[in-house]
N, C-alpha and C positions, 0 to 999 in steps of 0.2 A: 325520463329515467336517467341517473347518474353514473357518471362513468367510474367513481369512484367504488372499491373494495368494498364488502361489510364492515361495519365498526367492529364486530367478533369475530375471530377465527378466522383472519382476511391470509388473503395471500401472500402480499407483502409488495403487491404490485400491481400499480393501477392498471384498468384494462380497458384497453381502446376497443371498440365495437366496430363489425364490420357489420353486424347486420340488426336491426333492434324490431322489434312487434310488439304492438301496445295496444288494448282494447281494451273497455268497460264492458260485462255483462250482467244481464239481471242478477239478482242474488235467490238465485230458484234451481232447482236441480237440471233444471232445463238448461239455463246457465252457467252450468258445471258441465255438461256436455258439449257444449257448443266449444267451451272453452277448452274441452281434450282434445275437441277433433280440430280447430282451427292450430293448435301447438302442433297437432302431429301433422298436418297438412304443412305448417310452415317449415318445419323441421326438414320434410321432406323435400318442399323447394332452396332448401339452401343447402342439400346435398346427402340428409341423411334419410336414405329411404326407412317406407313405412316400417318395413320387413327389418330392420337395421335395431342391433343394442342398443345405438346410442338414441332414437326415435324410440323404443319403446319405452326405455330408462326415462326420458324426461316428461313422456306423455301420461306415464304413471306419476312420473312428482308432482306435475301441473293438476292431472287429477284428483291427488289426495288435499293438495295444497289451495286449490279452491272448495271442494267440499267441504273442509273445516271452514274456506272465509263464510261458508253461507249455513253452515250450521254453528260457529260456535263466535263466527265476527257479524250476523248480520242484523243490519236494523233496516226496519222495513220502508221500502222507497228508497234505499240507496242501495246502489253497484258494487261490485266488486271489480278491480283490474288487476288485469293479467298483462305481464314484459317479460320479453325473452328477449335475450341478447346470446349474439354470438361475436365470440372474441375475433378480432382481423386477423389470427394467429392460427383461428377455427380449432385451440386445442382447449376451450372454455366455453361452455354456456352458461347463462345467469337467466333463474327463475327469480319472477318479484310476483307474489299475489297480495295487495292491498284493500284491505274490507275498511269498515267506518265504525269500527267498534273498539276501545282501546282502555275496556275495562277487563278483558277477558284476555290475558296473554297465554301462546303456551309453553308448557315446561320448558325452561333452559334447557336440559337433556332430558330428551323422551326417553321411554324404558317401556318393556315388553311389560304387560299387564299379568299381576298376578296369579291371576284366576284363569288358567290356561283353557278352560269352557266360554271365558267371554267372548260376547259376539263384537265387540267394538274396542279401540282405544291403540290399537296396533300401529295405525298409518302413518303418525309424526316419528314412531323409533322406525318405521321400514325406510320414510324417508330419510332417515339419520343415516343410517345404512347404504343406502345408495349413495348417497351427496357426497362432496368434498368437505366441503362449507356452509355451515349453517347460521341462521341469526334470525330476530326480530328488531326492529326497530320502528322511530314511532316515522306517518308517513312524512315525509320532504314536505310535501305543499302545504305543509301547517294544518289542515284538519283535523278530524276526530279519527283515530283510525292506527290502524300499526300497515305493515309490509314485513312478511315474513319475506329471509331470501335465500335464495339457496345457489350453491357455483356447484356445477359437477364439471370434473379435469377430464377433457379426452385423451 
């Protein structure tokens, strides 16, 4: 993971990490869960308990933020990865979910769905909502694939 800002909507200040978690999980819903509870377990070990805004705020991002890599990024036989970082300053955390699919982006700005009976399509504008900072881009290590990322300010 890089220490550098998103290309969009950056802070305007690179940010040093004090603490980083990085994992590959299957791309199955199984792996979308594994991936909420090991964020909020970390969260919690580096000081924000479970019970805590700032643990629940991100464990919802990570949630929705992998559910799309594996419904809307995933090809079959390949992972998705999950990084969390927390700033040395502990007033920043940075979500990266990276899938293998980099034909399917999503909206520059998500928007609440028209049809206020639908049952899907909410999750990228509630994450917009929560976040500081939002972006995609394609992944670092030259693969096939994007990394969505998101900063929320404590």
């Amino acid at each position: 993971m890089t220490t550098e800002t998103p290309p969009n909507e950056h802070s305007g200040r690179p940010v040093a990490h004090a603490e980083k978690f990085s994992m590959c999980f299957t791309s199955t819903p199984r792996g979308v869960r594994l991936a909420r509870r090991l964020a909020s377990h970390r969260l919690d070990a580096w000081g924000f308990p479970y019970a805590s805004e700032v643990n629940g705020t991100v464990t919802l991002v990570v949630a929705e933020l992998a559910a799309n890599a594996v419904l809307h990024g995933r090809v079959p036989g390949r992972d998705f990865r999950l990084d969390l970082a927390l700033a040395a300053a502990r007033d920043l955390v940075r979500v990266e979910v990276t899938d293998t699919r980099d034909d399917r982006l999503p909206p520059a700005r998500p928007r609440l769905p028209q049809d206020p009976g639908a049952e899907t399509g909410r999750g990228l504008w509630l994450v917009s909502c929560l976040v500081s900072r939002m972006c995609v881009a394609p992944r670092e290590d030259g693969g096939p694939g994007k990394t969505v990322r998101v900063e929320l300010d404590l």
